[in-house]
N, CA, C and O atoms as CSV, one atom per row, in Angstrom:
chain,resi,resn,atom,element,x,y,z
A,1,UNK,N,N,102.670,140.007,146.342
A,1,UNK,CA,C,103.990,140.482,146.734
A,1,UNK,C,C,103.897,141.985,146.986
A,1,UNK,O,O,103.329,142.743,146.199
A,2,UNK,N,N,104.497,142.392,148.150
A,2,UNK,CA,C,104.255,143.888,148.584
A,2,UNK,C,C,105.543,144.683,147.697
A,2,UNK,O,O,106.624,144.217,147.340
A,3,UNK,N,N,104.902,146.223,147.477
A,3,UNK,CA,C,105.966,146.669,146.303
A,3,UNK,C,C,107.470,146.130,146.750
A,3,UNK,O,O,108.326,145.542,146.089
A,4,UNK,N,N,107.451,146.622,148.323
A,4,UNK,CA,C,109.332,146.173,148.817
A,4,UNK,C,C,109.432,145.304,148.073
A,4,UNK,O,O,109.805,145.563,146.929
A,5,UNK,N,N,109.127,143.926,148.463
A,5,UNK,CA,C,109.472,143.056,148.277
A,5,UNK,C,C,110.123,142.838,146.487
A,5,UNK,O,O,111.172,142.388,146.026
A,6,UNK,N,N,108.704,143.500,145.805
A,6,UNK,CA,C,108.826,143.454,144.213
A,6,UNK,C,C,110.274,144.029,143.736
A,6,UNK,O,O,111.061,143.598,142.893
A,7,UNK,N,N,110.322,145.049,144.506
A,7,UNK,CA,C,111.444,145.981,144.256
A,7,UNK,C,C,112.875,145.378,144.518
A,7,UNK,O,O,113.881,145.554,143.830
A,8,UNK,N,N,112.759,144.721,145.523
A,8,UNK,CA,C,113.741,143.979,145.865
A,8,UNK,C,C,113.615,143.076,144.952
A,8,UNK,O,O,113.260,144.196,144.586
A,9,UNK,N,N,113.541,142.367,144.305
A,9,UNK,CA,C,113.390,141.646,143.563
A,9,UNK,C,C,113.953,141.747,142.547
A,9,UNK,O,O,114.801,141.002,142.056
A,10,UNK,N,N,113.205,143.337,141.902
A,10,UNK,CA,C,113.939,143.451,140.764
A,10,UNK,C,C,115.430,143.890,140.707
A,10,UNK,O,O,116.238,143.601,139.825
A,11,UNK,N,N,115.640,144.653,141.836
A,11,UNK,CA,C,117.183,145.708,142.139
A,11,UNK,C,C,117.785,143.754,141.935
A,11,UNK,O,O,118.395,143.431,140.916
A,12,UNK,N,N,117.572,143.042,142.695
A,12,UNK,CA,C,118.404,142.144,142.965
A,12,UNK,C,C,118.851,141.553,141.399
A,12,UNK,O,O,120.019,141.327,141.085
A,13,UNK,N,N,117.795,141.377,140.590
A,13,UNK,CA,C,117.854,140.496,138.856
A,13,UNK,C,C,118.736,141.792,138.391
A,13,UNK,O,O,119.703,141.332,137.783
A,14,UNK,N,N,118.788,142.801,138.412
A,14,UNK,CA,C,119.026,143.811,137.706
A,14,UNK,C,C,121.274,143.884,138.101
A,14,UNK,O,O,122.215,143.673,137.336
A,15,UNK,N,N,121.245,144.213,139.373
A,15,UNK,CA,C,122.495,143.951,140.091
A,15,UNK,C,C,123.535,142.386,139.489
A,15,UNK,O,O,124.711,142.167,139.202
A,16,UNK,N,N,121.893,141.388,139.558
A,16,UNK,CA,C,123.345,140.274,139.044
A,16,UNK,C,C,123.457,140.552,137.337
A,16,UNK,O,O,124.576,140.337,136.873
A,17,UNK,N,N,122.623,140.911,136.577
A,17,UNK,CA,C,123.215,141.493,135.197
A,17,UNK,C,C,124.186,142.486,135.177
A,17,UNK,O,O,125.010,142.643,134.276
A,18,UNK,N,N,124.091,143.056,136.039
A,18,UNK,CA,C,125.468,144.262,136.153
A,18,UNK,C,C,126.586,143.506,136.319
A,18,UNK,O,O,127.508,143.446,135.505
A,19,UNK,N,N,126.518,142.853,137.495
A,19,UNK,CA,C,128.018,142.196,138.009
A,19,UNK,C,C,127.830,140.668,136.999
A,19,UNK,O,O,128.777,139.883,137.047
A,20,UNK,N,N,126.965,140.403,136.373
A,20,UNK,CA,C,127.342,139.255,135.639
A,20,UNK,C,C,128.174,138.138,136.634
A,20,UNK,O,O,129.368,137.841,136.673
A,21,UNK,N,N,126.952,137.639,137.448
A,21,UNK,CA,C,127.451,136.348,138.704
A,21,UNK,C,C,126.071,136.807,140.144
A,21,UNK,O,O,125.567,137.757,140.744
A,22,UNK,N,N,126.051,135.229,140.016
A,22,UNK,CA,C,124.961,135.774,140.782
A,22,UNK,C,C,125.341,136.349,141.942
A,22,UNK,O,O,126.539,136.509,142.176
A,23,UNK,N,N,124.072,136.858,143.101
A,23,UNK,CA,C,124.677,137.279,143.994
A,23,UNK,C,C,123.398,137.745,145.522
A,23,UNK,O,O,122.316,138.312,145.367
A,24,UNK,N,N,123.995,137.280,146.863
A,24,UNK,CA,C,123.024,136.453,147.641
A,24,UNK,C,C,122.182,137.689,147.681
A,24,UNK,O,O,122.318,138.650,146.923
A,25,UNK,N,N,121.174,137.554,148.774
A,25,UNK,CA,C,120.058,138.396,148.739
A,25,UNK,C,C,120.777,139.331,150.110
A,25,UNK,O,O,121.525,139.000,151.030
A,26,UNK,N,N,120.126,140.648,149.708
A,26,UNK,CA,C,120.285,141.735,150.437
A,26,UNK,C,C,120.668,141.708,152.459
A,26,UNK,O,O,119.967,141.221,153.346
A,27,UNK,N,N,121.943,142.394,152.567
A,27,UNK,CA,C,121.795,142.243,153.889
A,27,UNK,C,C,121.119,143.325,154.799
A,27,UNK,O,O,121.600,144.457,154.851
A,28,UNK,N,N,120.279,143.065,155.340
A,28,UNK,CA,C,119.424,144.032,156.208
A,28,UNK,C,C,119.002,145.520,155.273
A,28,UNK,O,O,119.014,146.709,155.590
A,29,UNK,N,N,118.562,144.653,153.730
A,29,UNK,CA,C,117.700,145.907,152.799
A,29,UNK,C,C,118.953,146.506,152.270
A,29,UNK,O,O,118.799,147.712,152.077
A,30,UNK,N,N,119.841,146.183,152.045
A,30,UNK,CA,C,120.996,146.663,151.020
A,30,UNK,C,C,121.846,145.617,150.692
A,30,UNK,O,O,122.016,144.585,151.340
A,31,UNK,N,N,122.608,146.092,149.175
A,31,UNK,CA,C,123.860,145.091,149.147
A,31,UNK,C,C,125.124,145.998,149.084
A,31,UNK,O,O,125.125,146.926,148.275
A,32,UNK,N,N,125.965,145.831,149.714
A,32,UNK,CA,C,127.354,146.448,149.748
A,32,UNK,C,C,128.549,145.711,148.578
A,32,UNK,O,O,129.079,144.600,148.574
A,33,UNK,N,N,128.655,146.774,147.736
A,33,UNK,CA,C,129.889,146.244,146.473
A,33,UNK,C,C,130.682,147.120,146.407
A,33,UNK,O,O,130.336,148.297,146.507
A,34,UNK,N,N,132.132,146.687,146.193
A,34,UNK,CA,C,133.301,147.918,145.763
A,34,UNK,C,C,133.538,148.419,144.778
A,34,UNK,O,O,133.105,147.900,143.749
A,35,UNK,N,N,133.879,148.945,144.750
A,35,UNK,CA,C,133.842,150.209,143.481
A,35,UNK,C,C,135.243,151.116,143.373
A,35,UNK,O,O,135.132,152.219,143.907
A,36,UNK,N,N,136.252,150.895,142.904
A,36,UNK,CA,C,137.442,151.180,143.226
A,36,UNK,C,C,138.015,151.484,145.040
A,36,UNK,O,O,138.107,150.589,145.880
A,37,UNK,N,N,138.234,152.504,145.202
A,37,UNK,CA,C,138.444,152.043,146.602
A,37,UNK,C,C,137.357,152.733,147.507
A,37,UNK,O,O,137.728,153.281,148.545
A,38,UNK,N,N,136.051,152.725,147.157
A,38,UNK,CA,C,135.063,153.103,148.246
A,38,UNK,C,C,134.018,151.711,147.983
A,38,UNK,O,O,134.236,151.076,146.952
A,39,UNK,N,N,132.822,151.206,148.958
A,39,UNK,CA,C,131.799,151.127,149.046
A,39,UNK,C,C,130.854,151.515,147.786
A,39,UNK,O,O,130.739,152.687,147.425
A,40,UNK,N,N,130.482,150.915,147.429
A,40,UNK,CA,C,128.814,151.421,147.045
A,40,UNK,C,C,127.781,150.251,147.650
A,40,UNK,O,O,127.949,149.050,147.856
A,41,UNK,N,N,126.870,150.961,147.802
A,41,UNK,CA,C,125.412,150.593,148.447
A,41,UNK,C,C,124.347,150.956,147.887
A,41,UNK,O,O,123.962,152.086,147.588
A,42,UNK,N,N,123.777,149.758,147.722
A,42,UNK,CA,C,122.437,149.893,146.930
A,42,UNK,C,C,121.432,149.333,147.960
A,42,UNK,O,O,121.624,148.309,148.617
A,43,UNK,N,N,120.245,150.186,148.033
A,43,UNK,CA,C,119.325,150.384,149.081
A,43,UNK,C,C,117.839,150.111,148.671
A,43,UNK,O,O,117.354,150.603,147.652
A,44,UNK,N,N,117.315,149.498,149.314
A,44,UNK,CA,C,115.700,149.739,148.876
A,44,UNK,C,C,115.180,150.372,150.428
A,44,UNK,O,O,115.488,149.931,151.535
A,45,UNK,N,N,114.411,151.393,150.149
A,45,UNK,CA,C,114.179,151.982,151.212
A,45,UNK,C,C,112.094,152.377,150.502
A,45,UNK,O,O,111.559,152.514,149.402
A,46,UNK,N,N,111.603,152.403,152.107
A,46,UNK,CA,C,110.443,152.901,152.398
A,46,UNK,C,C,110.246,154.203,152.954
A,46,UNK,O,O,110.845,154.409,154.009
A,47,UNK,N,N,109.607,155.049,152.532
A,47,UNK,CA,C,109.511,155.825,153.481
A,47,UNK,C,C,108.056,156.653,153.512
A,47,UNK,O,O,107.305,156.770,152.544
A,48,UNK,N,N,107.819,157.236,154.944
A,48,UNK,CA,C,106.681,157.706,155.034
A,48,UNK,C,C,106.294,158.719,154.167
A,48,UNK,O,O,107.033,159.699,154.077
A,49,UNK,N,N,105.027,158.656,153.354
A,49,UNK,CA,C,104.637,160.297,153.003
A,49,UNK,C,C,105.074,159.201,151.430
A,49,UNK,O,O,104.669,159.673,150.367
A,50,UNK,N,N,105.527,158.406,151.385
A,50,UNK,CA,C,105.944,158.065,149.303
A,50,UNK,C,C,105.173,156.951,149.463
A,50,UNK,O,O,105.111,156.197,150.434
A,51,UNK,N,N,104.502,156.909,148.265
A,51,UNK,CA,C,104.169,155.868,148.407
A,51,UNK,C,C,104.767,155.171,146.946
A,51,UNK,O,O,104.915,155.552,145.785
A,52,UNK,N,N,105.070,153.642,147.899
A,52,UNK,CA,C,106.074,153.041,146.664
A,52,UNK,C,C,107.624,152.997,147.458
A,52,UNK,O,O,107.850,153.878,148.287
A,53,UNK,N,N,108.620,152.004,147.192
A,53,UNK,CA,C,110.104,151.978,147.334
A,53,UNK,C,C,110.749,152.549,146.300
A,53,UNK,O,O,110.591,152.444,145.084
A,54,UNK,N,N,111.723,153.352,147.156
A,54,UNK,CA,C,112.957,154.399,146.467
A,54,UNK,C,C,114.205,153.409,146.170
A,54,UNK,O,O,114.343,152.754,147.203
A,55,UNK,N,N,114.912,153.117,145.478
A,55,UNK,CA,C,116.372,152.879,145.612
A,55,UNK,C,C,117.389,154.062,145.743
A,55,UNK,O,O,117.432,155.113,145.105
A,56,UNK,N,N,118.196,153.598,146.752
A,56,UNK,CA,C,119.270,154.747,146.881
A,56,UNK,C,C,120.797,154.073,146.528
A,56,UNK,O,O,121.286,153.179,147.218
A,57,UNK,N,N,121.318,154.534,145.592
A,57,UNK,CA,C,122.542,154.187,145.252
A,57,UNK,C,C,123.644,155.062,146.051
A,57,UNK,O,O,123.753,156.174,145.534
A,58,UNK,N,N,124.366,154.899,147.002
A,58,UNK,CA,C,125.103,155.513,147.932
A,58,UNK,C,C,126.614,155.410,147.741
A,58,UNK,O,O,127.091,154.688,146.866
A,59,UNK,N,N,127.427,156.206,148.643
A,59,UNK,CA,C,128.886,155.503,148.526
A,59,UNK,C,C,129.154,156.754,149.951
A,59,UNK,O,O,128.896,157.937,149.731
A,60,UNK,N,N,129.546,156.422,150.997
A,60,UNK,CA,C,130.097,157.014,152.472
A,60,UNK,C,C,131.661,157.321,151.890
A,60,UNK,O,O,132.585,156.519,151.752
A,61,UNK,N,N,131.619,158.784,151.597
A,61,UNK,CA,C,133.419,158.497,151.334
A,61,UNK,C,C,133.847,159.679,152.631
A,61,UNK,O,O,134.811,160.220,152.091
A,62,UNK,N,N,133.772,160.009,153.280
A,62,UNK,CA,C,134.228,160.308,155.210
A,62,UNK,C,C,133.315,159.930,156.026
A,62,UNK,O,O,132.112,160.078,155.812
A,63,UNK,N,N,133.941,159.263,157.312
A,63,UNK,CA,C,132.992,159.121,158.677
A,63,UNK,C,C,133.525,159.814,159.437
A,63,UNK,O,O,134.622,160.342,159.261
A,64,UNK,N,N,132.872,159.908,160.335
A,64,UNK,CA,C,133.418,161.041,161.920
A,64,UNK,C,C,133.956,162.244,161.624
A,64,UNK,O,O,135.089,162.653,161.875
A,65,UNK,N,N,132.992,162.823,161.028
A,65,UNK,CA,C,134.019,164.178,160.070
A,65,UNK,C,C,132.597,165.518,160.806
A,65,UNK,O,O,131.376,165.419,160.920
A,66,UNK,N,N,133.158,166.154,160.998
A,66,UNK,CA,C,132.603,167.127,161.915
A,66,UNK,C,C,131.715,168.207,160.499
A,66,UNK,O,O,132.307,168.482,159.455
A,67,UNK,N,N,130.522,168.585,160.741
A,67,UNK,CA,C,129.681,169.412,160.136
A,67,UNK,C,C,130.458,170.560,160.007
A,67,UNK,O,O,130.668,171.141,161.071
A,68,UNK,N,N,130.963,171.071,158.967
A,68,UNK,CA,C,131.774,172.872,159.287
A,68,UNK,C,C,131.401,173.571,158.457
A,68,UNK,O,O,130.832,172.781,157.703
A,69,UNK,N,N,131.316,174.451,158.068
A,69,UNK,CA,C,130.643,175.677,157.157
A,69,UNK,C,C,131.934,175.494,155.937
A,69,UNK,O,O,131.617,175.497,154.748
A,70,UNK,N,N,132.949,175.386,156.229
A,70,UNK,CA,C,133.799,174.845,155.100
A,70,UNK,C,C,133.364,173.324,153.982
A,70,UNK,O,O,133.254,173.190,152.764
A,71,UNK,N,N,133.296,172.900,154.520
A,71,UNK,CA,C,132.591,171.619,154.322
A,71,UNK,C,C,131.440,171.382,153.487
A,71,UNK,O,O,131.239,170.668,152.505
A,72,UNK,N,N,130.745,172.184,154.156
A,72,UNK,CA,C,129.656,172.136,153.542
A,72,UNK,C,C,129.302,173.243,152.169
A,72,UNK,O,O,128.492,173.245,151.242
A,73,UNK,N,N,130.453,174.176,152.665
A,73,UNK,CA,C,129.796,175.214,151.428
A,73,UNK,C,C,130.945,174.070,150.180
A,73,UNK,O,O,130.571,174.067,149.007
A,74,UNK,N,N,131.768,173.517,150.408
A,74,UNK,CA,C,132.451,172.456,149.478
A,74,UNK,C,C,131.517,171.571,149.032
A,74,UNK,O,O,131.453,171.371,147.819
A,75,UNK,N,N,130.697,170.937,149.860
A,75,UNK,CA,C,129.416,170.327,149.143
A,75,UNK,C,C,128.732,171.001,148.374
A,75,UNK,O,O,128.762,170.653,147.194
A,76,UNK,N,N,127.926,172.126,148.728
A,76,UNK,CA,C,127.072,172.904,147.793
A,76,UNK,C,C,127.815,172.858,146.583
A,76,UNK,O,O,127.400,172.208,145.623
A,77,UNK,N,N,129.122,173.637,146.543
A,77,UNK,CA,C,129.527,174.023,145.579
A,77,UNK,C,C,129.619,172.341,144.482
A,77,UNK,O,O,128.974,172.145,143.452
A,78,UNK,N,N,130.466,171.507,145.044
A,78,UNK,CA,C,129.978,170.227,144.188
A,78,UNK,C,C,128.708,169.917,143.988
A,78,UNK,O,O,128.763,169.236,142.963
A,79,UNK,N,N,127.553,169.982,144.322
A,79,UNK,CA,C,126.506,169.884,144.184
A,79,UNK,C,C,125.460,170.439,142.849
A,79,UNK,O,O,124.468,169.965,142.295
A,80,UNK,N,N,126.150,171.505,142.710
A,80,UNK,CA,C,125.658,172.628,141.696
A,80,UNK,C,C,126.259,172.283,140.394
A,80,UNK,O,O,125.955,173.024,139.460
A,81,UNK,N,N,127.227,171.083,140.103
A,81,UNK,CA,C,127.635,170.855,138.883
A,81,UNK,C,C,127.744,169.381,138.969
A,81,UNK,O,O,128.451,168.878,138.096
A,82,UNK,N,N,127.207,168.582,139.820
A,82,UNK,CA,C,126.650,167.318,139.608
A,82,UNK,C,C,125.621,166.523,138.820
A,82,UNK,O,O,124.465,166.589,139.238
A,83,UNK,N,N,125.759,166.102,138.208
A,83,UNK,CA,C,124.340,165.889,137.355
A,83,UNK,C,C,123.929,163.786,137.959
A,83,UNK,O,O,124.772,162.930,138.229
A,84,UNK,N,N,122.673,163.671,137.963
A,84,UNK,CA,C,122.004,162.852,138.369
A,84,UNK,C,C,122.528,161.814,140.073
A,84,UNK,O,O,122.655,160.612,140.304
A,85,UNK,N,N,122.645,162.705,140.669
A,85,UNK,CA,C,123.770,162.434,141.895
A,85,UNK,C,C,124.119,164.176,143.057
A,85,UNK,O,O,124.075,165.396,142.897
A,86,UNK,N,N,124.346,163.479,143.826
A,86,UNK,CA,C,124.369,164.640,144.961
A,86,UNK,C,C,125.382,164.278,146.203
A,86,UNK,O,O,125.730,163.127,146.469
A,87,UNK,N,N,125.643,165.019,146.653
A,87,UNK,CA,C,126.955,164.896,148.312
A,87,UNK,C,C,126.158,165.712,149.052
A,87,UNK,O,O,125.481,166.645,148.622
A,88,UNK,N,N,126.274,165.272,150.375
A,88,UNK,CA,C,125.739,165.654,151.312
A,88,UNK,C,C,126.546,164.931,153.095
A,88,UNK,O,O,127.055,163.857,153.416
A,89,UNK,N,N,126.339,165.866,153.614
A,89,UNK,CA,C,126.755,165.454,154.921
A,89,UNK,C,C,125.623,164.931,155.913
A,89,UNK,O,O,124.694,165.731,156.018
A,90,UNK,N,N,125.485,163.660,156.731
A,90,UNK,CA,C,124.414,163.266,157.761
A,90,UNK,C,C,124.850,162.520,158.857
A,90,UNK,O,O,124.903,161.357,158.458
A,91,UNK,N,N,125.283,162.586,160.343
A,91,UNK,CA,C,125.320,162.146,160.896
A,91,UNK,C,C,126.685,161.516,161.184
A,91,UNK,O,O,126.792,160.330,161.492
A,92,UNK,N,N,127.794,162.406,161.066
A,92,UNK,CA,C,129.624,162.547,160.380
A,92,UNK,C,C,129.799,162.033,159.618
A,92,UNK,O,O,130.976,161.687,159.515
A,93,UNK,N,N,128.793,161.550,158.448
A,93,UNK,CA,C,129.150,160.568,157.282
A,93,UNK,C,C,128.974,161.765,156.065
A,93,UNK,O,O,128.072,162.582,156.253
A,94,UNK,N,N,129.786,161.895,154.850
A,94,UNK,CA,C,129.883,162.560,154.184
A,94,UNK,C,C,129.205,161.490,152.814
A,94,UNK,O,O,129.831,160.431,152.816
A,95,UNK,N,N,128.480,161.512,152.067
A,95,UNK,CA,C,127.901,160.327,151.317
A,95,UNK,C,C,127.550,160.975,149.778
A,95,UNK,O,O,127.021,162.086,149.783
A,96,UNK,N,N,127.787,160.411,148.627
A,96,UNK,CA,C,127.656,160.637,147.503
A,96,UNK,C,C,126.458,159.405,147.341
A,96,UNK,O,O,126.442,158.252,147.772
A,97,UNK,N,N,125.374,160.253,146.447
A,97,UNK,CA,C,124.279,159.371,146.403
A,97,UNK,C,C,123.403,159.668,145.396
A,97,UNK,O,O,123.331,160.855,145.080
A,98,UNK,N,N,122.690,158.841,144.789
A,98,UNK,CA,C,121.314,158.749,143.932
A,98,UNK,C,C,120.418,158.370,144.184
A,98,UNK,O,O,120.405,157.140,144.142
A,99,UNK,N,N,119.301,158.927,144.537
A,99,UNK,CA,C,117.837,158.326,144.918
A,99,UNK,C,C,117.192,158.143,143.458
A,99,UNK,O,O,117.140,158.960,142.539
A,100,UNK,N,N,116.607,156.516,143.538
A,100,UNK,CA,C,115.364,156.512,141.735
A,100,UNK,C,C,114.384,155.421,142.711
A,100,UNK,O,O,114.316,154.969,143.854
A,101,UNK,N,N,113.736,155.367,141.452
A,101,UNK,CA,C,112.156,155.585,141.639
A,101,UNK,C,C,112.077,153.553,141.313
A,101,UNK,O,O,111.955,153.092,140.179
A,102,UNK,N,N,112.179,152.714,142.536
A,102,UNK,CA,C,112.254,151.529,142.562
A,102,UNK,C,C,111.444,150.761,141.500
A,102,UNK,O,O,111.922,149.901,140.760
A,103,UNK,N,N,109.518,151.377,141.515
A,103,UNK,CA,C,109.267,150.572,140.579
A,103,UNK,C,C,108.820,150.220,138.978
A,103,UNK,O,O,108.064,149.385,138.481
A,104,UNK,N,N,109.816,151.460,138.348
A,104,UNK,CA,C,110.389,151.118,137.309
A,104,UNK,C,C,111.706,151.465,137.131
A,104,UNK,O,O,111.871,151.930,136.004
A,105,UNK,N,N,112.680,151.429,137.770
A,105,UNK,CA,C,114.161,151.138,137.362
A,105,UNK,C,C,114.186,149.761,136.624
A,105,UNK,O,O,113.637,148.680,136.837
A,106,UNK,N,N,115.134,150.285,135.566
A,106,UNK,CA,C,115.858,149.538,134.362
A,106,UNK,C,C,117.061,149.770,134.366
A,106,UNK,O,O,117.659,150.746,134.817
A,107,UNK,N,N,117.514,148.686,133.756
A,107,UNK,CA,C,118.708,148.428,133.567
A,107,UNK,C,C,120.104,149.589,133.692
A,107,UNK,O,O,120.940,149.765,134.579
A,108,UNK,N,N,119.857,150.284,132.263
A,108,UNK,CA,C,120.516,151.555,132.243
A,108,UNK,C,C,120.776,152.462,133.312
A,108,UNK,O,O,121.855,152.940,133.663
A,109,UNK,N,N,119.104,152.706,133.998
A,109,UNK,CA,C,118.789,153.859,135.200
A,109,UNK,C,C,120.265,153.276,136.194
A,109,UNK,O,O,121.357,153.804,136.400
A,110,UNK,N,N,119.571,151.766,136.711
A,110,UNK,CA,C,120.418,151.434,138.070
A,110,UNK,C,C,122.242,151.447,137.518
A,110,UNK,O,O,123.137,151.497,138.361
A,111,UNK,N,N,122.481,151.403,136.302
A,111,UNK,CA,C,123.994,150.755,135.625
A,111,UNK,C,C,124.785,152.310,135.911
A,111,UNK,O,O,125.850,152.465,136.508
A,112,UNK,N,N,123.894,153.415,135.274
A,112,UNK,CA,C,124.055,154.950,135.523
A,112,UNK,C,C,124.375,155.634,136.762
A,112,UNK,O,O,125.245,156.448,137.069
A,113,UNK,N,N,123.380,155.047,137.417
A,113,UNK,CA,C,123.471,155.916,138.934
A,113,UNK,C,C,124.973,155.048,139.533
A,113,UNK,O,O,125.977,155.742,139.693
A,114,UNK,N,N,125.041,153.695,139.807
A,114,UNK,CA,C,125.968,153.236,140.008
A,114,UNK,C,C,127.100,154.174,139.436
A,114,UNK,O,O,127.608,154.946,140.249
A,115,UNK,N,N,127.437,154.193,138.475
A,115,UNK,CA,C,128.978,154.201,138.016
A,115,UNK,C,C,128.971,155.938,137.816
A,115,UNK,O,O,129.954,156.517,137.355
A,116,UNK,N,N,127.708,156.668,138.238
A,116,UNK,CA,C,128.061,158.198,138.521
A,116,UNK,C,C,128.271,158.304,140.058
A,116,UNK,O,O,128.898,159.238,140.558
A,117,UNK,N,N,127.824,157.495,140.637
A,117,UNK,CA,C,128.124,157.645,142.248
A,117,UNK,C,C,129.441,156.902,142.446
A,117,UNK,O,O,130.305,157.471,143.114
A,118,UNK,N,N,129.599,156.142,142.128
A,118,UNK,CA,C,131.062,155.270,141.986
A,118,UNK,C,C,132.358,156.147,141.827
A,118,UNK,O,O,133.304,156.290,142.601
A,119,UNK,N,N,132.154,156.598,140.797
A,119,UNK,CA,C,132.936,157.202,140.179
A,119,UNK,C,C,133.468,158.994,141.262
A,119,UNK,O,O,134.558,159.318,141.732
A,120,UNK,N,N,132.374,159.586,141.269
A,120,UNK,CA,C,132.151,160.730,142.178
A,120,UNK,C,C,132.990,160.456,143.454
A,120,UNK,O,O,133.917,161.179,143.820
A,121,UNK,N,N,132.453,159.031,144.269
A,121,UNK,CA,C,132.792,158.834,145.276
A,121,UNK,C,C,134.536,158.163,145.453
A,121,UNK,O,O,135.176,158.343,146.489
A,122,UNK,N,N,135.137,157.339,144.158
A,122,UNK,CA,C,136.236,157.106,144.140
A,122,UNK,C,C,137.347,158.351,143.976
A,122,UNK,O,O,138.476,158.362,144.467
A,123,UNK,N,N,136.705,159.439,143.123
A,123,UNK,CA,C,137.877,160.164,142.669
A,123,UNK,C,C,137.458,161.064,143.825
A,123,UNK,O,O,137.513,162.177,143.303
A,124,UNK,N,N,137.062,161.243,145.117
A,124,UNK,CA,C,136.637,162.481,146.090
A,124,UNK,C,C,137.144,161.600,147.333
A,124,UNK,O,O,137.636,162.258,148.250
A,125,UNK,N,N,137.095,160.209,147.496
A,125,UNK,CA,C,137.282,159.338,148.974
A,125,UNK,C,C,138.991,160.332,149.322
A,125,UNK,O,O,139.181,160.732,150.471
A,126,UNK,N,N,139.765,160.533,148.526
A,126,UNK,CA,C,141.439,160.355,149.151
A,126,UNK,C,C,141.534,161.808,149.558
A,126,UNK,O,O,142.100,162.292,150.538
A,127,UNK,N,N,140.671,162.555,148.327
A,127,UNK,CA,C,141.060,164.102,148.489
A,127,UNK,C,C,140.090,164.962,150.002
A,127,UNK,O,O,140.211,166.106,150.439
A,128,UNK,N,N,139.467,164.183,150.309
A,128,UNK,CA,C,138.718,164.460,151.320
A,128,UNK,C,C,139.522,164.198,152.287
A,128,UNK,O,O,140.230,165.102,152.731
A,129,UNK,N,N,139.582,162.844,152.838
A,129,UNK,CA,C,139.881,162.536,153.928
A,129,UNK,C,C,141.610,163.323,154.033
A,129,UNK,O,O,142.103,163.631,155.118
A,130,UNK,N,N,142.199,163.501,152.919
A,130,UNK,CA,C,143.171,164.530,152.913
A,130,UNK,C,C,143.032,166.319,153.397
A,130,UNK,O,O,144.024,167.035,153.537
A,131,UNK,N,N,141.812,166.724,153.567
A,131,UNK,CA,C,141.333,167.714,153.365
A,131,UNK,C,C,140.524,167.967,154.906
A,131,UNK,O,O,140.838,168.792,155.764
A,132,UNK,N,N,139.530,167.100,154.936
A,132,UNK,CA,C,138.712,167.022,156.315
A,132,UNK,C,C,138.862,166.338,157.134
A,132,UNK,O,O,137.992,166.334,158.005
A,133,UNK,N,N,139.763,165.628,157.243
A,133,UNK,CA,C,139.827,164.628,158.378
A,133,UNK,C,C,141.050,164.483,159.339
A,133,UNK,O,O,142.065,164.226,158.692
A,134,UNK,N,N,141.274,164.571,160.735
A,134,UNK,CA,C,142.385,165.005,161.476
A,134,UNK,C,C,143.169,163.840,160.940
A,134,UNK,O,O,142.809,162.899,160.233
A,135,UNK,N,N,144.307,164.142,161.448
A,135,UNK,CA,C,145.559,163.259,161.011
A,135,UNK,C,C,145.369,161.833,162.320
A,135,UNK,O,O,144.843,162.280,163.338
A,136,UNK,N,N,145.630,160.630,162.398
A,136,UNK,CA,C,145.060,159.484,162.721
A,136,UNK,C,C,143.818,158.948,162.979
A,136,UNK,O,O,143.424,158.174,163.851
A,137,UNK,N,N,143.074,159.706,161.718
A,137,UNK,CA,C,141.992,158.878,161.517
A,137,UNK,C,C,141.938,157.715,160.554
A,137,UNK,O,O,142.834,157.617,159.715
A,138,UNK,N,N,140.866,156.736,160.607
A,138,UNK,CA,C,141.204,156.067,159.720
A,138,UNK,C,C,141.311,156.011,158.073
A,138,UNK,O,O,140.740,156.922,157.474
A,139,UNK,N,N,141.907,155.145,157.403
A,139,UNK,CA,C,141.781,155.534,156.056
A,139,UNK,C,C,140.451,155.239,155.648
A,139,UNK,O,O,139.565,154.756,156.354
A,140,UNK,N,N,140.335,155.791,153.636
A,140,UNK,CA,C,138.652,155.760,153.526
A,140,UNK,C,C,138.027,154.316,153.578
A,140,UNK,O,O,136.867,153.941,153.752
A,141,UNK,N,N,139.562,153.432,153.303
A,141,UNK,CA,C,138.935,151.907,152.862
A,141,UNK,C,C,138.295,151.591,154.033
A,141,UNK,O,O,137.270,150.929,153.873
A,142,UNK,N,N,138.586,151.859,155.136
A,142,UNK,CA,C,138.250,151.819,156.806
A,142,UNK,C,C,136.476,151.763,156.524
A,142,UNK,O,O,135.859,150.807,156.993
A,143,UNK,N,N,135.820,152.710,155.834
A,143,UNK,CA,C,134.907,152.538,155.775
A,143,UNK,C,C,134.070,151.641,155.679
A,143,UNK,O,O,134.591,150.971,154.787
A,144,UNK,N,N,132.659,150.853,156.078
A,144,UNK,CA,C,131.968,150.056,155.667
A,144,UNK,C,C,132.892,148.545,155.584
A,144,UNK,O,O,132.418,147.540,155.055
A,145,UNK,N,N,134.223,148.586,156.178
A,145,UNK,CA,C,134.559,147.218,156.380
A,145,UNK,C,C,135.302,146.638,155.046
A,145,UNK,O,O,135.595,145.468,154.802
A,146,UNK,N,N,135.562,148.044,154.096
A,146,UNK,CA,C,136.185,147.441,152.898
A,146,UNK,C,C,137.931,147.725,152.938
A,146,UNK,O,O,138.646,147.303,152.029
């Protein structure tokens, strides 16, 4: 079994002990779950130059939101008193996230990053899109189809 695969494997045993119920296999290398009113996404990702799969625990709380020096120095500044978790802007998506180390995440690690990105990303989705986002855009639930 190639690490992905292993990794996937385990994120997946690990996820249905969290949610307690099972739950199908990954769509296109992630599973998408809600988390008060944002997204979270849990990722197994490859990438060049690592060797080994990363999990990225994510949550998109703005899309189509323009790069601005306001913005971003608002990220930094959240950034600098975040602990195990980070915000960042890529591609008009504004995203609260945790990268760990796929092949030994446990229980705790993945239960942690979840509910610090969860959490980050629920209490920041309303005040943002209140803040950065023109008036008829969509709301945050708009996001990711939730």
């Amino acid at each position: 079994m190639s690490d992905l695969a292993a990794v996937q494997e385990r994120v997946h045993r690990l996820l249905e002990q969290i949610l307690n119920d099972s739950l199908d296999p990954p769509d296109e290398g992630h599973w998408t779950l809600g988390y008060g009113t944002v997204p979270l996404v849990v990722s197994i990702l490859e990438r060049e130059g690592y060797d080994g799969a990363a999990v990225l625990v994510s949550s998109p709380i703005l899309t189509d939101v323009a790069k601005t020096p306001e913005l971003l120095d608002v990220l930094n500044t959240m950034n600098a008193s975040m602990y195990f978790a980070h915000a960042y802007w890529s591609d008009g998506y504004v995203f609260v996230a945790a990268h760990l180390v796929g092949e030994t995440l446990d229980l705790p690690e993945l239960q942690r990053a979840m509910s610090v990105v969860g959490d980050w990303a629920d209490k920041l989705d309303e005040p943002f899109v209140q803040r950065f986002k023109a008036p008829g855009r969509p709301p945050p639930g708009a996001i990711a189809g939730t």
